[in-house]
Backbone as CSV, one residue per row, in Angstrom:
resi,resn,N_x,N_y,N_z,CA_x,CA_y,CA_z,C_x,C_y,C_z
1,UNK,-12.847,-46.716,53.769,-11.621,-47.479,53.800,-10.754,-46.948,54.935
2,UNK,-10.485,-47.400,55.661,-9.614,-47.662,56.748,-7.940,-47.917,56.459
3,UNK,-7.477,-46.539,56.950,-5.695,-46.920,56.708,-4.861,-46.263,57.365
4,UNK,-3.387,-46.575,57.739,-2.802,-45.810,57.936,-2.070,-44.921,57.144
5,UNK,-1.978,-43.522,58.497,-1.423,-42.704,57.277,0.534,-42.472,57.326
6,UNK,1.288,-42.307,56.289,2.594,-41.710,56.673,3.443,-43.122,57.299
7,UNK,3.178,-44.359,56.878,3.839,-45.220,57.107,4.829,-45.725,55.462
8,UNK,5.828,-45.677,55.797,6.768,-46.718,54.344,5.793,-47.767,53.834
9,UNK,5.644,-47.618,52.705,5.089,-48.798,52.257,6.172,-49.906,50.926
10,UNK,5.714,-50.699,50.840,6.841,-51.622,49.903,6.536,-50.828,48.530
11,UNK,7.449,-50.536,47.529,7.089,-50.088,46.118,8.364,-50.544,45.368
12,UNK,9.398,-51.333,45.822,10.733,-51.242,45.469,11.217,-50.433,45.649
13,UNK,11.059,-49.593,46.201,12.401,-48.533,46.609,13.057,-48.552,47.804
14,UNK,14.037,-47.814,48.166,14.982,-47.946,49.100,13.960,-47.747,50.552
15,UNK,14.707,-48.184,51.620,13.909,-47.672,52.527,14.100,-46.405,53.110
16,UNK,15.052,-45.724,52.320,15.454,-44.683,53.250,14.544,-43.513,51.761
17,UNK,14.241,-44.476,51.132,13.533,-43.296,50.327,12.222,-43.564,51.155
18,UNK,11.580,-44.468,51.541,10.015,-44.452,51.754,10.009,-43.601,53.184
19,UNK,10.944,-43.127,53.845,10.892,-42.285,54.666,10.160,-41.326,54.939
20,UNK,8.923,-40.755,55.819,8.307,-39.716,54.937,8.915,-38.187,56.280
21,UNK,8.542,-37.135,55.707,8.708,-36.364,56.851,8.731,-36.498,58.421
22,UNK,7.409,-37.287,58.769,6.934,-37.187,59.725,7.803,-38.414,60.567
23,UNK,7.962,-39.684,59.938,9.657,-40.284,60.284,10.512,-39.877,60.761
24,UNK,10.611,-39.115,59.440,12.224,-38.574,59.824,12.207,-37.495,61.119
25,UNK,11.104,-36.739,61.607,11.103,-36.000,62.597,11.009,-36.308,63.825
26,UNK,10.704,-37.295,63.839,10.305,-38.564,64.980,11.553,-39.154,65.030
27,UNK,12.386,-39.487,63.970,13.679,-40.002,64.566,14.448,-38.895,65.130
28,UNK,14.417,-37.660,64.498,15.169,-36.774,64.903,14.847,-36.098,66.189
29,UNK,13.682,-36.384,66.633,13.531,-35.651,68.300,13.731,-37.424,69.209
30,UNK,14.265,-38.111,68.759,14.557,-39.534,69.182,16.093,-38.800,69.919
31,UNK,16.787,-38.503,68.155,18.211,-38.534,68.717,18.233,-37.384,69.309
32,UNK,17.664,-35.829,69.246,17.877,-34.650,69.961,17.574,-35.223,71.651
33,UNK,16.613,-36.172,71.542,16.557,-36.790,73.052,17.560,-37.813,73.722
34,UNK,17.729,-38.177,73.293,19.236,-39.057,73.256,20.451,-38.219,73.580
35,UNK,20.513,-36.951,72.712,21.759,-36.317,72.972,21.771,-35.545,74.324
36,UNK,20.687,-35.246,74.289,19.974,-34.679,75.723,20.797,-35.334,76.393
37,UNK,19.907,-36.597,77.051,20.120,-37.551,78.234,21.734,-37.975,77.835
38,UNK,22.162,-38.132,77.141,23.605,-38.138,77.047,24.664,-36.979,77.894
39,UNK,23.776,-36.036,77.637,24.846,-34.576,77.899,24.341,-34.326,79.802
40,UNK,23.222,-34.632,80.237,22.534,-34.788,81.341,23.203,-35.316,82.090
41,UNK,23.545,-36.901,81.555,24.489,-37.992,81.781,25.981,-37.593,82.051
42,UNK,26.450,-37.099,81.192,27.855,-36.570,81.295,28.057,-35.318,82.163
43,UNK,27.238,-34.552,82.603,27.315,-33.097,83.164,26.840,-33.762,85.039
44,UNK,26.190,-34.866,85.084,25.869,-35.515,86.263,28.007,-35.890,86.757
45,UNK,27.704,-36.518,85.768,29.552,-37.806,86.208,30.814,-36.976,86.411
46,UNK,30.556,-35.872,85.648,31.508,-35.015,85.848,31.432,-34.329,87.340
47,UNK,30.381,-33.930,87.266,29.860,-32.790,88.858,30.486,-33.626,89.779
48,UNK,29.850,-35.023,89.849,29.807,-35.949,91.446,31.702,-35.876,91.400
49,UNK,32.204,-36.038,90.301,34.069,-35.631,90.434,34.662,-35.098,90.967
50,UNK,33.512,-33.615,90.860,34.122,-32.482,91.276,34.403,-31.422,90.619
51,UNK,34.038,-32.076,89.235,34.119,-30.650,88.424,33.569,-29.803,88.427
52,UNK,33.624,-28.670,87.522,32.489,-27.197,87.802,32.320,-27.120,86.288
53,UNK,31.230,-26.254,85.697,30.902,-26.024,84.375,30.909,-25.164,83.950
54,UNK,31.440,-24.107,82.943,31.589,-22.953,82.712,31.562,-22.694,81.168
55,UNK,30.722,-21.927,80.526,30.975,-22.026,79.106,31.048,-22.627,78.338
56,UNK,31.152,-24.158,78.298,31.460,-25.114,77.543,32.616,-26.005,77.872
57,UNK,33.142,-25.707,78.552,34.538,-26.422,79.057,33.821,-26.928,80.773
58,UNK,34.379,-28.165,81.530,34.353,-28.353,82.819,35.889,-28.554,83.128
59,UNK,35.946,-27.714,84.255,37.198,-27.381,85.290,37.327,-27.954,86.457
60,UNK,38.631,-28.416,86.915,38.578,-29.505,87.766,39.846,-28.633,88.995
61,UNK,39.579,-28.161,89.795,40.611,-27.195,90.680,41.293,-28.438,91.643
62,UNK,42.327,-29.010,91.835,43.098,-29.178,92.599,42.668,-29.340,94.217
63,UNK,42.717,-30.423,94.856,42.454,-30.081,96.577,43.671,-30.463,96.982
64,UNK,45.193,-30.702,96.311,46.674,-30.886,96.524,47.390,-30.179,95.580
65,UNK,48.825,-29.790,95.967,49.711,-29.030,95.342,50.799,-29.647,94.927
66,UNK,50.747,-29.853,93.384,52.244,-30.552,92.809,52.803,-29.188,92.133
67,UNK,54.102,-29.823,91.469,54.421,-28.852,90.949,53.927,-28.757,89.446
68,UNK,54.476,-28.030,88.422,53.549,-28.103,87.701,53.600,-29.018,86.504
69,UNK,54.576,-29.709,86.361,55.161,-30.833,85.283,53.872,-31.823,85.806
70,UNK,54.178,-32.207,87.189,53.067,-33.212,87.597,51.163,-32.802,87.003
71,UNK,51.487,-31.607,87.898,49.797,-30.893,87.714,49.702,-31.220,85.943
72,UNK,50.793,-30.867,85.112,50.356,-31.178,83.973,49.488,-32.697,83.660
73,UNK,49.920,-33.679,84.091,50.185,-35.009,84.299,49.253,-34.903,84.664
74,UNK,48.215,-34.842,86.021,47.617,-35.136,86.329,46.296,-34.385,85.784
75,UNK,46.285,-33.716,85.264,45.171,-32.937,83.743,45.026,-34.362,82.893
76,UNK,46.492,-34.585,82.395,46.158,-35.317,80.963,45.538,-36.562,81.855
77,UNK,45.569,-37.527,82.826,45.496,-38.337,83.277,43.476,-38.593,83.213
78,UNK,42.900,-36.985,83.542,41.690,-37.120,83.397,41.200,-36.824,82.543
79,UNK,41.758,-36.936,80.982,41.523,-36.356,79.969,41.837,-35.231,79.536
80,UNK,42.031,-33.793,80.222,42.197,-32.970,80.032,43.032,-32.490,79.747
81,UNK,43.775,-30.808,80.171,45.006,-30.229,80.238,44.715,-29.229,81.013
82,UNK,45.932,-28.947,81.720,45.867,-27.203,82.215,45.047,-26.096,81.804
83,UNK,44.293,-25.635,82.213,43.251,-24.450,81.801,44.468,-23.380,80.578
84,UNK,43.476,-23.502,79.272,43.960,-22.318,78.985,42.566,-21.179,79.119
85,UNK,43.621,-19.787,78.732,42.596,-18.938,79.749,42.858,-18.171,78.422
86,UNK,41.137,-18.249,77.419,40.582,-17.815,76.592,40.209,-16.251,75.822
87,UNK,39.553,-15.854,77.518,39.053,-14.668,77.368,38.655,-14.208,79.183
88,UNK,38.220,-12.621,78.823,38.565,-12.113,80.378,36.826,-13.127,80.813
89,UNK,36.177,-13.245,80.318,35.241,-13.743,81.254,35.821,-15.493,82.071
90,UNK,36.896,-15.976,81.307,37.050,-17.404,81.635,38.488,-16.921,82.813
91,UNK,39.374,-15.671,82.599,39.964,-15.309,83.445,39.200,-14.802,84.982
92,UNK,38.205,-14.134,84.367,37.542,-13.888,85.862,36.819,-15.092,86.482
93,UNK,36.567,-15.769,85.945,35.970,-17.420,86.308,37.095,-17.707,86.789
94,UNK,38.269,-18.192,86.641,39.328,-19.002,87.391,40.061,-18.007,88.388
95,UNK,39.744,-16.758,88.839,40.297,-15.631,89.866,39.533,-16.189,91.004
96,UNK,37.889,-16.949,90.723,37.181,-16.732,91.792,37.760,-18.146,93.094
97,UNK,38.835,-18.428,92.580,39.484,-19.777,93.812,39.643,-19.248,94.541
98,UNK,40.886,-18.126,94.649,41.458,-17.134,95.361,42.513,-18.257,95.703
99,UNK,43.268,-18.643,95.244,44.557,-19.218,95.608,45.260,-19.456,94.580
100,UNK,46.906,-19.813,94.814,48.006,-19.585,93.990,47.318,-21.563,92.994
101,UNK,47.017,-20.731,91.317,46.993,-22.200,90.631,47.387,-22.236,89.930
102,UNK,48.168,-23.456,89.511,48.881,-23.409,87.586,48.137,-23.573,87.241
103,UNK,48.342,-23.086,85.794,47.488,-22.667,84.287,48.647,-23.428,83.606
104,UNK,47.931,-23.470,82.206,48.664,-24.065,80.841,49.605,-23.006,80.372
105,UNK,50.559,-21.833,80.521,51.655,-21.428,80.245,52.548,-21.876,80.758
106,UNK,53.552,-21.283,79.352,55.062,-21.409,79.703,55.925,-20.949,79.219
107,UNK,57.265,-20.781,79.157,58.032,-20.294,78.296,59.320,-21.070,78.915
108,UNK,59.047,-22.710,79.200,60.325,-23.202,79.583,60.956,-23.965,77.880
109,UNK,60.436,-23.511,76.750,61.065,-23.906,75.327,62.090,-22.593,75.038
110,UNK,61.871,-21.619,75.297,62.107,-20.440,74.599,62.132,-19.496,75.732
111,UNK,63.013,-18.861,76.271,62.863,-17.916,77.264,62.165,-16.301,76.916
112,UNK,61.234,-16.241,77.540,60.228,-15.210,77.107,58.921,-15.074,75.816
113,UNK,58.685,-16.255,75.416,57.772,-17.386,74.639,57.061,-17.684,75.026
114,UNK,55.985,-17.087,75.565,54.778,-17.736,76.240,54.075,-18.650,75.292
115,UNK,53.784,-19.743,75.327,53.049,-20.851,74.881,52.445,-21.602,75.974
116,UNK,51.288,-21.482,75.325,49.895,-22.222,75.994,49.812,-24.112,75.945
117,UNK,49.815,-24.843,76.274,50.140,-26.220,76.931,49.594,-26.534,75.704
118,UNK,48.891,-26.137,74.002,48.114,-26.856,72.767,49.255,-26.448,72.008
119,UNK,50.443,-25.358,72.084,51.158,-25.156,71.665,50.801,-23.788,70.928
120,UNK,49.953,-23.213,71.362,49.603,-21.736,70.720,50.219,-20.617,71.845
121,UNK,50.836,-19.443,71.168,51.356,-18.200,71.621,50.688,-17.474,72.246
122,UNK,50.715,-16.874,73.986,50.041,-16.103,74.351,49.955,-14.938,73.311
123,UNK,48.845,-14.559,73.161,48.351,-13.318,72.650,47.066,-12.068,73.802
124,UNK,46.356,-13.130,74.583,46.095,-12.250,75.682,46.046,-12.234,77.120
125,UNK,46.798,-11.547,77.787,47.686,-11.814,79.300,47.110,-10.956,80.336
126,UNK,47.218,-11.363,81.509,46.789,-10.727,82.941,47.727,-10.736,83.750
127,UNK,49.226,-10.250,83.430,50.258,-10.397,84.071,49.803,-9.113,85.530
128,UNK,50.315,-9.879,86.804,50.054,-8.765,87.733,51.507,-7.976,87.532
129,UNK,51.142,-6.450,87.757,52.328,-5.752,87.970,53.406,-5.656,86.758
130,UNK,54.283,-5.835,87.609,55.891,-5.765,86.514,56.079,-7.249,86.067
131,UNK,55.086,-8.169,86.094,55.330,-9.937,85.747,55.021,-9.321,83.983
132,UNK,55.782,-10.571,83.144,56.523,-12.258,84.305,58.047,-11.277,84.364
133,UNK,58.936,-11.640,85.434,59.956,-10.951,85.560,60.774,-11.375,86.279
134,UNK,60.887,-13.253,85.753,62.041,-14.123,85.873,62.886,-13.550,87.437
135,UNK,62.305,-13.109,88.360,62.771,-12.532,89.626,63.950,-13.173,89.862
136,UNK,64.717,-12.356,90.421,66.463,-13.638,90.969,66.631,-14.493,90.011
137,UNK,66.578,-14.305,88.994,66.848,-15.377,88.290,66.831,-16.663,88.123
138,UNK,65.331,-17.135,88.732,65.126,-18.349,89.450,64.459,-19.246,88.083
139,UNK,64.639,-18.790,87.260,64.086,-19.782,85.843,62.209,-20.319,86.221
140,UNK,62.159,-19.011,86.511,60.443,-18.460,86.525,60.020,-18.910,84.948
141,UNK,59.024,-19.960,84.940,58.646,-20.363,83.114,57.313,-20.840,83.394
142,UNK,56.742,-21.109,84.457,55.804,-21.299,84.133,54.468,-20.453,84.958
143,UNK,53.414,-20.354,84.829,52.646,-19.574,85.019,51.507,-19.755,86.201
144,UNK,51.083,-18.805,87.594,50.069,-19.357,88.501,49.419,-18.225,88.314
145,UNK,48.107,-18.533,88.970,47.444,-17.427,89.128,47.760,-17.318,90.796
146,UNK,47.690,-15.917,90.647,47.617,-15.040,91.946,46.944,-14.856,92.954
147,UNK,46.984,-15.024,93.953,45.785,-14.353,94.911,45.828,-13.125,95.169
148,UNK,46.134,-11.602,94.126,45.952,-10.794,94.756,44.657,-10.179,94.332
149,UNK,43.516,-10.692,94.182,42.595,-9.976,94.482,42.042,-9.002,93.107
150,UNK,42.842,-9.208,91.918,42.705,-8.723,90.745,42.977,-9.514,89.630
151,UNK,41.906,-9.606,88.631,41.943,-10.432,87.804,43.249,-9.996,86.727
152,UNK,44.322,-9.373,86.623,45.234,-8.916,86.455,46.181,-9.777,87.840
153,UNK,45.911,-10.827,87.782,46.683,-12.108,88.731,47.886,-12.581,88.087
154,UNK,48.628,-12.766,86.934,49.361,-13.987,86.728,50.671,-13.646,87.233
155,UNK,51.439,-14.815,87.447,52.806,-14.668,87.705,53.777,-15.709,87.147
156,UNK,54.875,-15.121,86.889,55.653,-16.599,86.380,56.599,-17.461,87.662
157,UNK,56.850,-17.932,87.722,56.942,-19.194,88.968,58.062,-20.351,88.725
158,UNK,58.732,-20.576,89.026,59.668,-21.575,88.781,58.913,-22.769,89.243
159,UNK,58.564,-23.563,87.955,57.878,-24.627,87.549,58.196,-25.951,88.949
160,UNK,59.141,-26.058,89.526,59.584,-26.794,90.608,58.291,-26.690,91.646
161,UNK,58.300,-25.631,92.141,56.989,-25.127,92.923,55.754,-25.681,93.116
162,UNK,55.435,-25.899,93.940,54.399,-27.133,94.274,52.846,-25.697,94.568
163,UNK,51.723,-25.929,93.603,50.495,-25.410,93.251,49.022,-25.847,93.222
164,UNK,48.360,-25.555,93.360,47.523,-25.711,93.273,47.364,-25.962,91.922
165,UNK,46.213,-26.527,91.302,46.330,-26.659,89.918,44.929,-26.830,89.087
166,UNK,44.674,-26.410,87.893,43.662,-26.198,87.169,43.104,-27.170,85.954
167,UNK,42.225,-27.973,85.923,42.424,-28.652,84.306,41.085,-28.364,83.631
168,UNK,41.168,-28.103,82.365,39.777,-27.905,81.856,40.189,-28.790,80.827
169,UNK,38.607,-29.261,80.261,38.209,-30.408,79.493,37.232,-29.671,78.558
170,UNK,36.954,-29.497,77.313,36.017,-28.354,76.512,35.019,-29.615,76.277
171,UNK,33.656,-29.344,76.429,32.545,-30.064,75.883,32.446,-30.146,74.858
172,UNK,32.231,-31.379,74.230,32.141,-31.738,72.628,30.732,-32.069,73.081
173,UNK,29.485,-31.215,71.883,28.489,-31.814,71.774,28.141,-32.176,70.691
């Protein structure tokens, strides 16, 4: 007798009961392939942009200098926001521009309040030197990175100031 094997057959039951293993594994390297070429897809559209890939997030650096209300603006515009800066490996990742860029701090709510552009409290900082330290009293609130050459870069900046600018977008897979 001649048959196939591991196919649903009719018995009255659901079809998602006549499912057998070997189905269901076959659909599932369907969609693991799918998600693939999806993420392939998305990591292509992003690049040709201009973005870069790092960890899970893609970063989009600035080739013009607004100030940073705009630079904000122009984050959310591509989906994103201002880089927040995670941990020292994602700090030493955004040192390697070597030019002055806004980041997602600030403390223009609260003077001396660092808050991160999601609305969470700095808790870990790379202030260069004696920063942030509101210099002349110029209502320094928001935050660039440095070019001096040490990932211990940040500075606070009177937000007016036209920057280079940073946006990261975190990969949802």
């Amino acid at each position: 007798m001649m048959g196939v094997r591991n196919l649903p057959y009719a018995s009255g039951r659901n079809s998602s009961d006549a499912k057998t293993p070997d189905f269901e594994a076959t659909d599932q390297n369907l969609t693991e392939r799918e998600m693939l070429k999806r993420n392939l897809d998305i990591f292509h559209q992003y690049s040709q942009q201009g973005w870069v890939y790092f960890k899970h997030s893609f970063y989009y650096v600035s080739p013009v200098k607004k100030n940073w209300r705009d630079s904000r603006q122009e984050c959310l515009q591509r989906g994103a926001d201002l880089v927040i800066i995670n941990s020292r490996d994602e700090q030493v990742f955004t040192t390697q521009f070597k030019k002055a860029i806004w980041i997602g701090l600030t403390d223009s709510e609260t003077e001396d309040i660092w808050k991160w552009v999601d609305g969470t409290l700095l808790s870990t900082s790379y202030w260069f030197g004696s920063e942030p330290n509101n210099f002349g009293s110029r209502d320094e609130d928001c935050v660039e990175l440095g070019v001096y050459g040490t990932e211990m870069n940040w500075n606070d900046a009177p937000c007016r100031f036209k920057n280079f600018w940073i946006c990261e977008k975190m990969l949802v897979l």
